[in-house]
Structure formats: C-alpha cells, structure tokens
N, C-alpha and C positions, 0 to 999 in steps of 0.2 A: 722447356718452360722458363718464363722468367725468373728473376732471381726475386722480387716484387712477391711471388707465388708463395714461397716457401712458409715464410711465417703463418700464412693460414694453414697449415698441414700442419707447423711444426707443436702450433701454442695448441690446437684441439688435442692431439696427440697428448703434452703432456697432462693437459687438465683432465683424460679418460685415465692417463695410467695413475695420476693422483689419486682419482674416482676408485680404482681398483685396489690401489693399497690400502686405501681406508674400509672399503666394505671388507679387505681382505681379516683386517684385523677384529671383525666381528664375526666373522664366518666361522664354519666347522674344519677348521683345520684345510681348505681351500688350496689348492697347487696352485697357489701365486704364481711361482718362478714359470710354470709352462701358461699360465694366460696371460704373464704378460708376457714371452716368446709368442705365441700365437696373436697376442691383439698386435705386438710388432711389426712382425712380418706380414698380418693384414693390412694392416693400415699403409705400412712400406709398399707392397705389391698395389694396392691400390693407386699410389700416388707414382709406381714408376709406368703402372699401367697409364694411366691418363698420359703423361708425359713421353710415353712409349707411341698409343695409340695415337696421337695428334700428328706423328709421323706416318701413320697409316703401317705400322708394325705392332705384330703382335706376338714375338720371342718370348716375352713375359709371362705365358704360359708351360713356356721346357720348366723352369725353375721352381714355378705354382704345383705343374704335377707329379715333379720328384717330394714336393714338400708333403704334397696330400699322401703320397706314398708312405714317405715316412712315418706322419701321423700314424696311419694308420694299421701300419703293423705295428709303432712303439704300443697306439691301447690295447691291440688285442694280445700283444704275447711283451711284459717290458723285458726280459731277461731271455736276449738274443743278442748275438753275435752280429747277424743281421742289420739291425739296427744303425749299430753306428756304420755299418757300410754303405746305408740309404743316408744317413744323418753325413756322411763326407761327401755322397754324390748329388745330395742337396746341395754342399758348400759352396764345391768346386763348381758346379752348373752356374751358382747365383755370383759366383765371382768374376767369371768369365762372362755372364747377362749383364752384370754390372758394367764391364769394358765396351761392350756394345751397344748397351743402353746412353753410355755418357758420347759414343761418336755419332751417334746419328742426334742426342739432343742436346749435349752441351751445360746438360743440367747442372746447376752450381752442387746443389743436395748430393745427387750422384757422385760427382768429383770429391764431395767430402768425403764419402764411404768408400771409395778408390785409392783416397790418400790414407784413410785409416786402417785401410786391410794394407796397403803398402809399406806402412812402416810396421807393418806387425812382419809380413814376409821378410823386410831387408833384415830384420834383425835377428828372423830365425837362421836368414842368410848367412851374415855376420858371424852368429854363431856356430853353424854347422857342426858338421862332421866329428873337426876334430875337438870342438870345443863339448859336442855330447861326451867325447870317449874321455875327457880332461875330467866332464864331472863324473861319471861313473869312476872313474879312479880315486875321485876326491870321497865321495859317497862309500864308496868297498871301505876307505880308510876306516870312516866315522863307524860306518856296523862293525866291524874290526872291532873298535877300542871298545864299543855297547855293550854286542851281543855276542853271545858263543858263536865261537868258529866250524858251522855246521855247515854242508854242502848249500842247505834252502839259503844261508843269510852272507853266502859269497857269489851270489848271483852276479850283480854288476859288475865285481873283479870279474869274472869269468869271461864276459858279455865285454867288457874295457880292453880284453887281451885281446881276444878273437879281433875285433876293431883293430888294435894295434896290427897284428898279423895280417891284416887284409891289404889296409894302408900300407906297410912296407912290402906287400906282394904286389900290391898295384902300381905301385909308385918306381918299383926298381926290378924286381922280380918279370914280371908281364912283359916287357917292351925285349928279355932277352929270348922269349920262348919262339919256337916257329908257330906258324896262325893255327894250325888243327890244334898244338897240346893247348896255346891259350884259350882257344876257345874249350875245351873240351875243360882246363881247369873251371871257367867260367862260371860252368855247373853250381860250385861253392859260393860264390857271392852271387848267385842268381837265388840258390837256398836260401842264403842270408836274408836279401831284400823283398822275397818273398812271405816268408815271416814279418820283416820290417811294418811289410802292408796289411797280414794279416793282425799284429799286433795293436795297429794305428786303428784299425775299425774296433777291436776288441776294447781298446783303450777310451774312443768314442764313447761306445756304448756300457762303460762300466761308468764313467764320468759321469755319463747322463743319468744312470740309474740312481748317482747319490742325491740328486735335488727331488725324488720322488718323495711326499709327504701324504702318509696314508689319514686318513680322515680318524676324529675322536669317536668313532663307533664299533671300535673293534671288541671280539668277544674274547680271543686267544693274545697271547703274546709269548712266543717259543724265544727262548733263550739257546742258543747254541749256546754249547759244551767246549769247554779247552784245557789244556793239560793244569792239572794241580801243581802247585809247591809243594815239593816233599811228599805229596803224595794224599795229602790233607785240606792246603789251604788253596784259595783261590787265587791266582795271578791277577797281575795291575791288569792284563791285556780282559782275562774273563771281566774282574773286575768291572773295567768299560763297557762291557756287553750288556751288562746286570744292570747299571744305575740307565745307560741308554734306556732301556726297558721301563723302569722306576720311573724316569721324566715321564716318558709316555702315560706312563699309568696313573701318577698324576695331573698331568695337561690334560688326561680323558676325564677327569672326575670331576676336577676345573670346570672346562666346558660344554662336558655334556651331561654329566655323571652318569654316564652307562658303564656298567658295570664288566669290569677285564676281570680275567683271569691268568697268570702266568704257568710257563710249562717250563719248569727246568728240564733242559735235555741235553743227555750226557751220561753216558756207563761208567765204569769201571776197568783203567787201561791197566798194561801187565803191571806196572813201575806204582802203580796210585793203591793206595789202603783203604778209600772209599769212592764212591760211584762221583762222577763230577757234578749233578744234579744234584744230589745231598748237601754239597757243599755248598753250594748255588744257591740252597733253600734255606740254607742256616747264614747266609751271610746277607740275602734278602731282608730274612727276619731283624736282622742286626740293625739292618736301614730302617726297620719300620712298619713292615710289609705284613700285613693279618695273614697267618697262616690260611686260613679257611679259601686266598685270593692263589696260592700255588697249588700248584701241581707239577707232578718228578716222574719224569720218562728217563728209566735209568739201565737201557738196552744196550742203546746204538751207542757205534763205535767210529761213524762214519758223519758226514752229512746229510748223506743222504737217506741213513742209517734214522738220522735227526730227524728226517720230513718224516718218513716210512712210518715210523713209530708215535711221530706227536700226531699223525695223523688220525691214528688208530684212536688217540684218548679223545679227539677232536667228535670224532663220531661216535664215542659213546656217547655225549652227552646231550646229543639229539636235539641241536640248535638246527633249527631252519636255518638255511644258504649261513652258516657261520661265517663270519670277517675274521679275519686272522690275520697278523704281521708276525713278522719274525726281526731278534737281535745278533747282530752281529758287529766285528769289525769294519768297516767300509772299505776297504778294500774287498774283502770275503761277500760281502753281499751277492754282489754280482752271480757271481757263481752258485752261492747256496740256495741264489733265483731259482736258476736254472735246477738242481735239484729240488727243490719244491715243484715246478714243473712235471719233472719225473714219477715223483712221488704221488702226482694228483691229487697236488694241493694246492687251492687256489692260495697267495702268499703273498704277500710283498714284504719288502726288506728295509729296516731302518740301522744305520750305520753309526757304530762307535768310533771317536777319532782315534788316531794314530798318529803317534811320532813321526814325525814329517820326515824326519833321515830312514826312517825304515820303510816309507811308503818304495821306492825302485824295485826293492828286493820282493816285496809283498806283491807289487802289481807281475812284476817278473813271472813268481810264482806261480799266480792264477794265471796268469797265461799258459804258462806250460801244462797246469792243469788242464787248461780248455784244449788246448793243443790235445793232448792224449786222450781226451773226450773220444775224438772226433780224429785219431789219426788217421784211420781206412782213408779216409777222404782226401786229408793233406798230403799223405804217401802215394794218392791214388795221381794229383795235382804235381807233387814235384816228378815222380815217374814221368808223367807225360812232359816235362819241364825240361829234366833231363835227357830224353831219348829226342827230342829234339837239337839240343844244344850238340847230343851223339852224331846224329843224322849228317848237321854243318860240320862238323868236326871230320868226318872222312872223308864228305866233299871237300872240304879244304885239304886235305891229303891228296887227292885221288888227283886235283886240279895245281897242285903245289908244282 
C-alpha cells in the first residue's frame, strides 16, 4: 500500500480509541485495557489484511486464528497456564507475519512495527544472559538488606548461582568432555531451559491476569489471609490486601451503589494469638468499614483452604448466580485464581501492589508453586527429555 494510505487508518483509529476512553470513563467499571487490545489488533489485521490481500495472499489469517484461540480460552477459564502459552504463540506467529507481510508489500506501517519490535529484541539482545544473572545478583542483594534471610526470599541468589555455574560449565568445562558425557551432561541445561519456557508462558499469563478489572457489581469480596505481627497485628503486605478491597468497596458505592459485602479469610496459624480474619475485621473497622458489610471465615489455613471455605458462607446467603472477587497481592492472584477454580468458585482476582525489589522472588515463588501443582506432568515431560538426550548419548558411545 502506499504510503499516501496510511493516514486514513491511522487518524480513524485514533479518533475510535479516543471514542472508547471516554465512554470508558462513564461505564461500569469496562475492561478498557482488553478493548482496546482487541479494537487494535482489529483494526491492525484489517489494514494488514487489505494490504496482504491486494497481493493476492492470505497468511494474515495464521496469526488471526492463534488470536481467536487465545481469546477465547483467556474468557472462558482467565487463570491458566495455558494462556500465556496461546498469548506467546500469538506473538511469535504475528512477528514472523509481520516479516512477510513487509517483503511481499513493502508497507511503510509494516516497517514501523518491524522496527519497533526490533529495537525491543536488540535490546533484550544487548542485554542477555549475562546481564539477567548481574540483575538477579544485584536484586538477592537488595532482599538481603529488606527482608529475612528465609529460603522463599533467596530465590534469585539461588537462580544467579546456578546461571553462573552453567556459564562457567559451558564456557570451559563442555569443550573438554568426550561427545556422549557432554551430551548426556546436557540433560541439566536442557532442565534448566525447559523451565525457562515453562516459566515465560507462566510469566505471560500471570502479567495478563493483572490488567483484569472486574465490573462494580459484585456481591462478595474475599480478603485472603496473611501472617500476623506478633501474632496480633496486621502486616504492611495484609495490610495492602484490605485497603485493595476498601477502594473496591468504595468505587462500588460511587458508581453503582450495589451493595458488597466483605469476607475476611484467614484462621489461626501455630505462632498467631488470634485468627487473621479477626484481625482483618478489626482493622477494617478502623478504616471505616460498617461492621454489618463483613464477614470472617476464620478456618482455612491454606488458599485453597480460603476458596473452600468463603465459598461455603457465599452459599448460605442464597444470592442467585453471586459475583464475587477476591483480594490479594498481585503477584499471588494468579495463583489464588487457579485455586478458586478448584474450589468451584466462580472468582476473579484484584491485586495489591508490592515493592518492586521483591516482585523476582514473589514471581519465582508462584512459579515453583505451579510447578508442584502439576509435577506428574513436568516429571512426566523432562523423563522423556531425558531418556532421550540418554538414547544420543550411547550412540555417541557406541559410534565414538
């Protein structure tokens, strides 16, 4: 297409996503962020379709039906793993469309979005390897001086060594081995970067679950539970969880005034003098909060523990098809999805921020949680990973 062309696509386009932030801001609480990905990527696919089709090609649909794919398992289930691994083979297909889109038409538009995923790549380039394992060392520092010296908050040290150990085994170690032990060491960074991949889709899809905004009509708002001060008071992190909740509660009354209720949930751990729900409820009240609008599930001891049980008080109270959210940290949402799920709770999750030096170790975390979810599977994956890399390894023996 000409270059002539452009401006017509380019000025409609803004004047509709104008159009949308303005209704947006009179709406019920409206997923901005995903209509206006979705009127993008329409309007996008339409104009590289045109420009596609005039060549009498139509590849523009690989990248269309990985997108519809995506869609469409993120509404029916958003807290899957899944997800971000349809949401990266979206990526990769429309990056790669892109490359072949711009040689058969020369698009100028095209060439922009070529050049701007380009300097986004050179610079993860740039970055690499060793420059990931420089910041996780810099990062292990900072938790160091913060927080306690606990296995959960020396994650990225951990994760920083292993890198360094790999890099000096590849770099000097490798090249003295005969070919069956290196490959048969292989096994180890073939685990490693198999995780890398699983963690990259996990990482996708927890990203994506923070821009969800559940609408001002909900009738529950579950409070996940976190360990006490002393065994009494409420931490800066619960803390976060609770006012997250309180905004809500108020932005619901604001714009819709339909009527929330809170569930503080949370037992009584061995170390704590009171249930963390009690404490939850009394420092509610403190902010303002009418008693009469909480409620205190003061059982579980788990997460899941958390769904299982707010579910139970959810259904006494005999609301047709109830709306419900839940409060958490944001990084933790993700995951607590996923146990809501479980629990057979329909759920969505609003996220409290976090200290930005502590998110590596936090995201780490939940990984290794979902990891253990679901080991059978990943044990069941490097097994076969392995017994492969076996297989080469005595051919190369046998053939040495």
């Amino acid at each position: 297409m000409n270059f002539w062309y452009v401006p017509w696509f380019i000025l409609p386009y803004l004047l509709l996503a104008f159009i949308l932030v303005k209704q947006h801001k009179k709406s019920n609480r409206s997923n901005l962020f995903f209509k206006f990905i979705y009127w993008s990527f329409f309007y996008l696919f339409i104009y590289l379709g045109i420009t596609e089709i005039q060549d009498k090609s139509y590849f523009f649909t690989i990248p269309v039906l990985f997108f519809v794919l995506f869609s469409w398992m993120y509404h029916r289930e958003k807290a899957r793993v899944l997800n971000g691994f349809l949401l990266n083979l979206f990526i990769a297909s429309f990056g790669i469309y892109l490359l072949y889109n711009f040689l058969i038409t020369q698009d100028v538009l095209v060439f922009a979005l070529i050049f701007l995923v380009g300097v986004f790549v050179v610079l993860v380039g740039l970055f690499g390897f060793v420059g990931l394992m420089i910041l996780f060392y810099w990062n292990a520092l900072v938790v160091i001086k913060r927080e306690s010296h606990s296995l959960a908050n020396l994650l990225t040290l951990i994760l920083a060594v292993v890198m360094t150990i790999w890099l000096i085994y590849d770099s000097f170690i490798a090249k003295m081995l005969p070919d069956w032990a290196s490959i048969l060491l292989s096994i180890l960074p073939m685990m490693f970067f198999y995780f890398v991949f699983v963690f990259l889709n996990f990482l996708s899809a927890s990203l994506l679950y923070q821009f969800n905004q559940p609408s001002y009509d909900q009738d529950f708002i579950i409070v996940l539970g976190a360990g006490l001060i002393q065994g009494t008071k409420v931490s800066p992190l619960l803390a976060n969880r609770i006012h997250k909740a309180i905004d809500f509660y108020y932005q619901q009354r604001k714009y819709t005034r339909h009527l929330v209720k809170f569930i503080m949930s949370g037992g009584q751990g061995p170390d704590e003098k009171t249930a963390e729900a009690i404490a939850m409820k009394d420092y509610a009240l403190q902010q303002g909060i009418p008693e009469d609008d909480i409620l205190i599930e003061t059982n579980s001891t788990t997460t899941l523990e958390n769904m299982q049980y707010s579910k139970e008080i959810i259904d006494r109270a005999d609301i047709q098809a109830p709306k419900v959210i839940f409060s958490s940290n944001n990084y933790h949402i993700f995951r607590a999805g996923i146990f809501a799920r479980m629990a057979h709770l329909k759920a969505e999750g609003i996220g409290a921020k976090t200290a930005f030096y502590y998110l590596p170790n936090a995201f780490l975390r939940e990984f290794i949680a979902i990891i253990a979810m679901k080991r059978k599977f990943h044990f069941t994956i490097i097994s076969l990973l392995a017994s492969v890399l076996l297989l080469l390894s005595i051919i190369a023996q046998v053939f040495s």
